[in-house]
Steps between C-alpha positions, in 0.01 A plus 500: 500500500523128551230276366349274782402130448154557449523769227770236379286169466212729435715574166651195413133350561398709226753453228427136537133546447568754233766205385231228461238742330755543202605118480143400482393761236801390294411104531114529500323280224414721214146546430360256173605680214244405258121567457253255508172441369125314620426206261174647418173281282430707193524446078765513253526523147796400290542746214695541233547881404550585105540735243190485283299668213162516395393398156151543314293173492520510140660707280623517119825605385410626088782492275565613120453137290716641255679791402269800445409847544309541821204755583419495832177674682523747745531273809670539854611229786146481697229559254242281472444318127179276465547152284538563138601894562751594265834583623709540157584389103777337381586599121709186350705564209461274219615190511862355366532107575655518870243745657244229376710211639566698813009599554512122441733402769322829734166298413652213602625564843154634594328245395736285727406759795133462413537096565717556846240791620210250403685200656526711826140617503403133490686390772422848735134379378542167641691628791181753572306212511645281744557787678101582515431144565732498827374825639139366439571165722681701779183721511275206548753313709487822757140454586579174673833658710715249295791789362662773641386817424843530370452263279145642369781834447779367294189281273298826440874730449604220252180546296554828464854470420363275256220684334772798445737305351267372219389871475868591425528196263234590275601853471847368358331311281297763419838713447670214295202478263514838449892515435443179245220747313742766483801245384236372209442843357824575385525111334550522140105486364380599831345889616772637376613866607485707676375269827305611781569387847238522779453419826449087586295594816387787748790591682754823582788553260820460703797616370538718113790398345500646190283845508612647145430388148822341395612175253600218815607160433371176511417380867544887656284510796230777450256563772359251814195471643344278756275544846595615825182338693671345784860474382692202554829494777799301343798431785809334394619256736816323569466163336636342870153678625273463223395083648380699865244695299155331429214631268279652705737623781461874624676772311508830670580822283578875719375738242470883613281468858383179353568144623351305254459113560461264232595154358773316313312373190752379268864387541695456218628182336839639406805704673675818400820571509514901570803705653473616801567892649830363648549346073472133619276244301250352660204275411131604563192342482222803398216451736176634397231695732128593495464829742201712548422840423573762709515863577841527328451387105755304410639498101655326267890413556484654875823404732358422844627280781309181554498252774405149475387284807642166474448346819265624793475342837224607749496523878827365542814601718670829378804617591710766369720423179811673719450118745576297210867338496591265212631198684687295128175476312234544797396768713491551868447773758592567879254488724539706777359348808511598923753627641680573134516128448595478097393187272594406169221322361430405111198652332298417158457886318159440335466831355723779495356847433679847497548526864344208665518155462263167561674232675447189702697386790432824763136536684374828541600732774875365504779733474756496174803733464492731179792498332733294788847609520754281341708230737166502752503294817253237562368532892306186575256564803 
């Protein structure tokens, strides 16, 4: 049966059509390919996310003088001893010439940590001080709206930062005296044997190390003890970081169910170099924190994770971290306008948190990409 030429053109009409639909499905423009993201108004911290441990305000490491045969009492890691409580005698052998040099050089050294421990109470005491003074004017300085109630914050934080810093000063002075005492007694002409050693101060005995009646040698460390009211947080930073963090800045601990939110009180003078998990050296600046009780009680010598706030901007123009590009040693971002217009534009990152940052150079409600594909086209409008 013969086709006729309308069935004809009918099909040839239709394998064109059919023709165009697959040319124009193969050459379309491809949908964007990236995701983007409203520059929303919100706050960002800056942190800085550590190991850390927790340490007793004060505590006292006591150690054999000399060599002798030591009794201890029945104690455990968590009972409570009261100032003066006895917690074991220290038979000394008689004396030949070097054991009596060696109680005089003992005596010695703690009378040198006696000076440094009074030396540091004066200067906490004088720190507590100023510290009092300052919170004082801030608090009279508030009636008349002329600081910040952030201000009136950090004054009244740093007194109490302070105050427990010259609480922790006297009891190592109060720890040093009593290790000087102890050093004295075994002096040729002083208490003479055996010795007993006692508490310097209410407090929790940490850690036993020796728990059986045996002869130990000179400088062997026998028992510590020390107070677990509100523990300090110690965070070892990388020396690069250590200039971001100020005294009084925000230090956040995750304990248990517990987000506990305190302050940076102390930052030490002096780097450490420590080896890493990956056994590189690094140098690290111990930063010191006051945080507050909570429901999980935190001991001595604890590993927790800390985090440090070193820079926080509010109400400023977030976008996601994944927007950032480093453009040589500045940042920028593509902003996504109508019609898929993309521009380039430089941006100043003023805080950069875990998943957001703080910048300026986008207004809210503009469009950025999140994470833009590498060789991207610029489309001017």
């Amino acid at each position: 049966m013969m086709m006729t030429a309308r069935t004809r053109w009918i099909t040839i009409g239709a394998v064109a059509v059919l023709t165009a639909g697959g040319l124009y499905w193969m050459t379309r423009p491809e949908p964007p390919a990236y995701e983007t993201a409203e520059v929303v108004r919100g706050d960002v911290e800056e942190v800085l996310v550590e190991d850390a441990r927790t340490r007793a305000r004060w505590h006292v490491d006591l150690t054999a003088p000399v060599v002798g045969e030591w009794i201890p009492v029945k104690l455990a890691p968590g009972d409570t001893v009261r100032a003066g409580q006895l917690l074991g005698t220290l038979t000394v052998p008689p004396q030949d010439p070097q054991t009596a040099s060696q109680a005089r050089a003992q005596a010695g050294v703690a009378q040198a940590s006696l000076a440094a421990a009074q030396a540091a109470e004066q200067e906490a005491s004088v720190a507590a001080r100023e510290a009092k003074r300052a919170r004082d004017r801030m608090e009279r300085l508030s009636s008349s709206g002329a600081v910040s109630q952030e201000q009136i914050d950090f004054a009244r934080a740093a007194d109490e930062a302070r105050t427990k810093e010259l609480d922790a000063a006297r009891a190592q002075v109060l720890g040093a005296r009593f290790t000087l005492q102890s050093a004295r007694a075994f002096l040729p002409g002083g208490a003479g044997a055996p010795v007993q050693l006692r508490a310097p101060a209410d407090g929790l005995v940490l850690r036993v190390d020796e728990e059986h009646e045996r002869v130990v040698p000179a400088g062997a460390p026998l028992l510590q003890v020390g107070s677990l009211e509100q523990p300090e947080v110690v965070a070892r930073v990388l020396s690069a970081d250590a200039p971001r963090v100020k005294e009084g800045a925000t230090m956040i601990v995750m304990v248990g169910g517990d987000t506990l939110r305190g302050r940076v009180t102390r930052i030490e003078p002096t780097a450490q170099t420590v080896r890493s998990a990956l056994g590189v050296e690094e140098q690290r600046v111990p930063v010191v924190g006051d945080i507050p009780a909570g429901r999980v009680r935190l001991g001595h010598d604890f590993q927790i994770e800390a985090r440090i706030v070193v820079t926080r901007v509010a109400g400023g123009s977030v976008v996601p971290v994944g927007a950032l590009v480093r453009d040589g040693s500045a940042w920028s971002v593509f902003v996504v306008g109508q019609g898929d217009a993309v521009e380039k534009r430089a941006v100043t990152v003023l805080a950069r948190g875990v998943d957001q940052a703080a910048v300026d150079g986008v207004s809210t409600g503009e469009r950025v990409m999140v994470y833009p594909p590498e060789g991207i086209e610029l489309k001017r409008k």
